[in-house]
C-alpha positions as MATLAB code, in Angstrom:
seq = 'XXXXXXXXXXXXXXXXXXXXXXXXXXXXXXXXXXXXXXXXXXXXXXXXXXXXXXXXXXXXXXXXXXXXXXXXXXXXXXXXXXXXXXXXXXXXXXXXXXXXXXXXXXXXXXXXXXXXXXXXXXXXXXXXXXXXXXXXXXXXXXXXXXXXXXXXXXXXXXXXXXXXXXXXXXXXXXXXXXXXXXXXXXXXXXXXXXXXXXXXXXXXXXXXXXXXXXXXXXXXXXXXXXXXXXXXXXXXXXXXXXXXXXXXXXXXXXXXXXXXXXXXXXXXXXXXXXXXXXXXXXXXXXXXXXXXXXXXXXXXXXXXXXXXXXXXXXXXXXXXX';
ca = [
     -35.702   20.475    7.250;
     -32.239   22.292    7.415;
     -29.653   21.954    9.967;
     -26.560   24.175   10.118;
     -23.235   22.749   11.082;
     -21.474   25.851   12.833;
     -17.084   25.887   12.080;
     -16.107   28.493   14.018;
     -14.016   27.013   15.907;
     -11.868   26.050   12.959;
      -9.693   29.074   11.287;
     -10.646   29.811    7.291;
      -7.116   27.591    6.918;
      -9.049   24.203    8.340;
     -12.383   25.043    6.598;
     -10.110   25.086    3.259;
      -7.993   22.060    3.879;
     -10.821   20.273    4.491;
     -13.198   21.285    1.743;
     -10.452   20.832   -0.625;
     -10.089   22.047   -4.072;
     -13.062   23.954   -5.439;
     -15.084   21.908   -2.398;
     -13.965   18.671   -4.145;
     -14.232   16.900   -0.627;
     -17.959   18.483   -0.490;
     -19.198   17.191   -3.693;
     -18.226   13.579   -3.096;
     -19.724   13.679   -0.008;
     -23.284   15.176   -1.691;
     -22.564   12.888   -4.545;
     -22.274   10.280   -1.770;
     -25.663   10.984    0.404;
     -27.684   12.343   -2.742;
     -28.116   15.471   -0.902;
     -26.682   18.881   -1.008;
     -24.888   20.484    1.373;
     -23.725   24.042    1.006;
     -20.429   25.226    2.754;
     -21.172   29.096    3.606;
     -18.676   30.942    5.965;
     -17.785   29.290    9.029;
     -21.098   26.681    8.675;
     -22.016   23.871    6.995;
     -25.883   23.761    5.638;
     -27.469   20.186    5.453;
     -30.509   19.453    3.281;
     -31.579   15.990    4.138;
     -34.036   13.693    5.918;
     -33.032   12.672    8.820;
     -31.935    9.140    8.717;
     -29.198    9.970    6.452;
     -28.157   12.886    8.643;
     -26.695   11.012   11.364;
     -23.817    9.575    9.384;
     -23.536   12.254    7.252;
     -22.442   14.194   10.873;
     -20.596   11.515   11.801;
     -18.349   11.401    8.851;
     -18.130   14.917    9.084;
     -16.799   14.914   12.618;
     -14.207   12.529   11.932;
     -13.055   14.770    8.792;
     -12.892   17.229   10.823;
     -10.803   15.766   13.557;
      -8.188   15.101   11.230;
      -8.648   18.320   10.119;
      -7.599   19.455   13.793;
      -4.666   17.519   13.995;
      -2.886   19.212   11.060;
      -4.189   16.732    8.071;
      -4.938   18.214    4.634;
      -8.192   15.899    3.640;
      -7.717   14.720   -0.245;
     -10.551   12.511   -2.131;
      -8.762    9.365   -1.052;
      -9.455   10.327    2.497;
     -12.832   11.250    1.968;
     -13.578    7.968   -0.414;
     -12.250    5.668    2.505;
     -13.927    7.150    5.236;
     -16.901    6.832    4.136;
     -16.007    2.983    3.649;
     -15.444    2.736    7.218;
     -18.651    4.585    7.974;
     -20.500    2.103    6.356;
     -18.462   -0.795    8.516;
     -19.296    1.364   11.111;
     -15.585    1.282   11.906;
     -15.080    5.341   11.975;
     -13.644    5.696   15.053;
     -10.322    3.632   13.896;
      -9.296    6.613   11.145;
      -8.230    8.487   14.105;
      -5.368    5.870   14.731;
      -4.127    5.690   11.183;
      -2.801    9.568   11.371;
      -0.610    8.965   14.282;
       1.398    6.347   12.705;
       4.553    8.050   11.316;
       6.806    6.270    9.039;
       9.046    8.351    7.213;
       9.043   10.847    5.404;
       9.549   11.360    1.438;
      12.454   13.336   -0.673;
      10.102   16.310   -1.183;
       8.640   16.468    3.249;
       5.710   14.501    2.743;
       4.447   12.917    5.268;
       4.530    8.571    4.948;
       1.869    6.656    7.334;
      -0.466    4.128    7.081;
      -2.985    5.015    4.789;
      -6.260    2.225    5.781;
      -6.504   -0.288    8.563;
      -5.064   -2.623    6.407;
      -2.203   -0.734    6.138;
      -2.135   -0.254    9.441;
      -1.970   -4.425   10.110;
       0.949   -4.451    7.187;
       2.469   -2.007    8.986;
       2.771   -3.706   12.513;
       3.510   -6.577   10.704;
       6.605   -5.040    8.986;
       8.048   -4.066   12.186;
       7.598   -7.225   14.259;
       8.501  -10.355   12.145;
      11.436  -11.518   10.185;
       9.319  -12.825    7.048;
       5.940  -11.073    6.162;
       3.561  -12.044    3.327;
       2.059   -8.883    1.755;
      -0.862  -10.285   -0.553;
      -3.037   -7.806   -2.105;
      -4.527   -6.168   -5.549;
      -1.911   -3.527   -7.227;
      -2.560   -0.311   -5.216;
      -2.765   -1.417   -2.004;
       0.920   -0.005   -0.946;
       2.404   -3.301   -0.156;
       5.251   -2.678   -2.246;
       5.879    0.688   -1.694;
       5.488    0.149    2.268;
       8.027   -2.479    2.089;
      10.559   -0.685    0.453;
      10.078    2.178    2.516;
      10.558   -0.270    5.397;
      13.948   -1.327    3.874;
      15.466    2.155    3.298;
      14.545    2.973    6.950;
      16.617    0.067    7.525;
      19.444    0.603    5.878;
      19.097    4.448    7.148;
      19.247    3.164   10.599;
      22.280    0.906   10.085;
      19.751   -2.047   10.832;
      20.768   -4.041    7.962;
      23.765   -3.520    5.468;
      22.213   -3.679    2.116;
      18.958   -3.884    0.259;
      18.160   -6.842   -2.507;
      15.208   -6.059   -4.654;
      13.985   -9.116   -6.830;
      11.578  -10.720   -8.376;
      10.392  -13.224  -11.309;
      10.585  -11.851  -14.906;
       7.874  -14.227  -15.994;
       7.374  -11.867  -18.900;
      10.755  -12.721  -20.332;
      10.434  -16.325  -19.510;
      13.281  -15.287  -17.124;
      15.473  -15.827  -20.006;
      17.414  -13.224  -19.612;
      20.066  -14.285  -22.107;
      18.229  -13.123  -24.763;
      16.932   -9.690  -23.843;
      19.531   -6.266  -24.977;
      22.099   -4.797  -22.227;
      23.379   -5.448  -18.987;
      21.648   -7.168  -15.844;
      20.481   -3.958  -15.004;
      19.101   -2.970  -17.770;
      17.316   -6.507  -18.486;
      15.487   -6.254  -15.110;
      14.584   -2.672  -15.056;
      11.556   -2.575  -16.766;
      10.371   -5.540  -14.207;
      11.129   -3.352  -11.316;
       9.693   -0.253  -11.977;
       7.395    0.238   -9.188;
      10.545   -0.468   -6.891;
      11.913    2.117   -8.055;
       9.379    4.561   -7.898;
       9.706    3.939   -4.502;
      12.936    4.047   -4.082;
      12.770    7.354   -5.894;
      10.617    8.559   -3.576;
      12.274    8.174   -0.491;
      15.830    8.801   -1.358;
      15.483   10.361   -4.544;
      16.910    9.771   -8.443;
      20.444   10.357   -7.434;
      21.115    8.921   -4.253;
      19.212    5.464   -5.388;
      21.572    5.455   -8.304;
      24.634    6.186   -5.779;
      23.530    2.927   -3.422;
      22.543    0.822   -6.907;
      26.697    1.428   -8.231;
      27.739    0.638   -4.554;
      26.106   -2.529   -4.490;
      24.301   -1.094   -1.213;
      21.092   -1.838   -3.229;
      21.191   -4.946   -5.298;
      18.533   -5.673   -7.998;
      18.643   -8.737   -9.895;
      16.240  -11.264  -10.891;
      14.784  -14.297   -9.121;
      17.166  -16.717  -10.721;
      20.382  -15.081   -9.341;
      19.121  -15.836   -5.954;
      20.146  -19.171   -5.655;
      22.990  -20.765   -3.899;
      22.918  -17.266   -1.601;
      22.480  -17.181    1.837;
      21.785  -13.238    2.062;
      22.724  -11.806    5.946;
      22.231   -8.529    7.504;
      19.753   -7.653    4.363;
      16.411   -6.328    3.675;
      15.242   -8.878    0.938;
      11.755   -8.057   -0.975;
      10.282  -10.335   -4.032;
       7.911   -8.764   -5.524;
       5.289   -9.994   -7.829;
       5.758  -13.264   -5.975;
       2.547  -14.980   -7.218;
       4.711  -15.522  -10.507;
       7.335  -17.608   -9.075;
       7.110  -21.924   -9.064;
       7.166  -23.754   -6.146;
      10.485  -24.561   -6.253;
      11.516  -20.800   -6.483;
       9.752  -19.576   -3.172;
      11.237  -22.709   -1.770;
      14.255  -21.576   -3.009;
      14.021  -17.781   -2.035;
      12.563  -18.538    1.102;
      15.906  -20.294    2.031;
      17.949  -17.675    1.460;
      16.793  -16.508    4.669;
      20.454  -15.446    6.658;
      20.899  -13.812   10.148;
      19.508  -10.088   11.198;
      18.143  -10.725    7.575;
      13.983   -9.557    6.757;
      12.159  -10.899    3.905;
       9.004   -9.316    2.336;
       7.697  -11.079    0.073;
       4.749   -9.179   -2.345;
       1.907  -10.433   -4.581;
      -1.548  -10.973   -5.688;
      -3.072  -13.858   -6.113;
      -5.474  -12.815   -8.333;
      -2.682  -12.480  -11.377;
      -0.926  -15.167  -11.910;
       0.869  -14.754  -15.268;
       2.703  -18.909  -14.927;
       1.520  -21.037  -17.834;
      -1.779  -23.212  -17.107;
      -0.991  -26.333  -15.167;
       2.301  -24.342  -12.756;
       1.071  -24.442   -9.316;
       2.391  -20.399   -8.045;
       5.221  -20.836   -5.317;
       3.261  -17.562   -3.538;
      -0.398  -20.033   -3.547;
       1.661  -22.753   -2.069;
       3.242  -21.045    0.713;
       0.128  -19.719    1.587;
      -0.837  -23.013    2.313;
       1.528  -24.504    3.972;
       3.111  -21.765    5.883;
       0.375  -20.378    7.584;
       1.101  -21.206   11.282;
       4.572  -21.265   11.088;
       6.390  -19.063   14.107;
       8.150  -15.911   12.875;
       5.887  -15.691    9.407;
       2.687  -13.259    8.940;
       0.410  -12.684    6.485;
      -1.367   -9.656    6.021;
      -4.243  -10.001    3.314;
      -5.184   -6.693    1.064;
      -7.634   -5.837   -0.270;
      -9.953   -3.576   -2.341;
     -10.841   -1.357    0.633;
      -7.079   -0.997    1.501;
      -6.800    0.588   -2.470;
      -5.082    4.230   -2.231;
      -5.084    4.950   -5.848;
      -8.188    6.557   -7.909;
     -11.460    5.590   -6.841;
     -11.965    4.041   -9.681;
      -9.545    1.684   -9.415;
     -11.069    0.569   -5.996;
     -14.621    0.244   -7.678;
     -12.674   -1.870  -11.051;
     -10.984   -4.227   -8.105;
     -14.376   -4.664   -6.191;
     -16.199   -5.530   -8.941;
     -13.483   -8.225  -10.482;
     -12.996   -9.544   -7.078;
     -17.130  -10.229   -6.753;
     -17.453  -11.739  -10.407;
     -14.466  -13.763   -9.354;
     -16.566  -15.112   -6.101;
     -19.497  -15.643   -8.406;
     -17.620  -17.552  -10.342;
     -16.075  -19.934   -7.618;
     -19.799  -20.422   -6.661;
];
């Protein structure tokens, strides 16, 4: 039995930007349910039994909500709320969208993209030193430095200091071609890309010569006590015990510290208990620290990746079994 879905109270401008693309939104959706569902005019035609069309409304409705307040629904939207549809956690996507962060180079609009992102968020704002521990495409990284340029945008903190362990290298630096900068560049790439993002190529480069953003590797951390700074390590489940010890230290007044990694990829040679692993441990209820724990739902990239992550993540519980 059919049932039409009537939009007319939504102008041919919301029926689009939810749709998407050549009704890219719709066919993940039928791909989704095993059912098709056929977008004509202002209405939505359903084809399906009825047990699957109650959440197949319900996800509509809260598309379509976000449609109302001004959102243009991509996949990624679609892909993760259907994930909270199955948690039967819908009702929370509404609170995401009226989270404003900042804003990028090129006007786009920066907010938390899952509830886990949400949490890291909150977390961000209210504590000192936060733990960000996730799989790669989570937005940790790009969340914290977003964090630090508002920072530093709102005279908050003086500089930025971008690090992390080039376990790659061996963090012997020595014996790598050019400069500092150029010997932890390739290392820091996704810092950049944020960076990039939010202040653009030439202005990064600007703050980088002024010393207003300082990027330099793990090692040239020590013996600093770093004040009125927004301090990030990333890819901190490749340092040693002694090195988060270390960093942690560094800790100075009106100083943050977000520290980045996943636990799941440690690159330290067999037998090197990871600093990150450690600190987890023995950190935990310490006043003024939070972790926030990642994970494959919280994923923004391709779907794909979230499905490659899920299915690692399970072998690797299956394993520990």
């Amino acid at each position: 039995m059919k049932e039409i879905i009537k939009l007319d109270s939504y102008t041919i401008d919301e029926v689009k930007r939810f749709i998407g693309h050549q009704e890219e939104n719709i066919k993940i959706l039928e791909d989704t349910f095993q059912t098709e569902m056929i977008v004509r005019g202002d209405e939505i035609v359903l084809n399906d039994d009825d047990d699957k069309r109650k959440q197949i409304k319900e996800v509509l409705d809260a598309l379509l909500k976000l449609v109302k307040q001004g959102k243009t629904i991509s996949k990624r939207d679609v892909m993760y709320t259907l994930k909270l549809s199955e948690t039967h956690n819908l009702k929370a996507i509404d609170e995401l969208y009226q989270i404003k962060i900042a804003r990028t180079m090129s006007g786009k609009l920066i907010y938390p993209k899952t509830l886990g992102q949400k949490e890291y968020y909150y977390a961000l704002k209210n504590n000192d030193v936060v733990f960000g521990i996730g799989p790669a495409g989570t937005g940790k990284t790009y969340l914290a430095v977003i964090f630090a340029v508002q920072a530093l945008k709102n005279n908050e903190v003086q500089k930025i200091v971008l690090t992390r362990p080039a376990v790659e290298a061996g963090e012997n630096l020595g014996f790598l071609p050019g400069d500092l900068k150029e010997k932890v560049d390739p290392y820091l790439r996704p810092l950049y890309d944020a960076l990039y993002d939010i202040l653009g190529q030439e202005q990064t480069e600007r703050l980088i010569d002024k010393g207003t953003i300082e990027i330099a590797p793990l090692a040239y951390m020590r013996g600093r006590t770093l004040e009125d700074a927004y301090v990030i390590l990333d890819e901190a489940q490749n340092t040693t015990d002694a090195q988060m010890k270390m960093f942690l230290t560094r800790l100075g007044f009106n100083s943050k510290m977000i520290i980045t990694g996943d636990v799941t990829q440690i690159d330290l040679p067999r037998g090197t208990m990871s600093g990150l692993r450690r600190a987890l441990h023995i950190l935990k209820n310490v006043s003024g620290i939070r972790f926030v724990y990642l994970s494959a739902l919280d994923v923004v990239r391709h779907p794909v990746v979230q499905r490659i992550i899920e299915r690692y993540e399970n072998d690797d519980e299956t394993q520990d079994d």
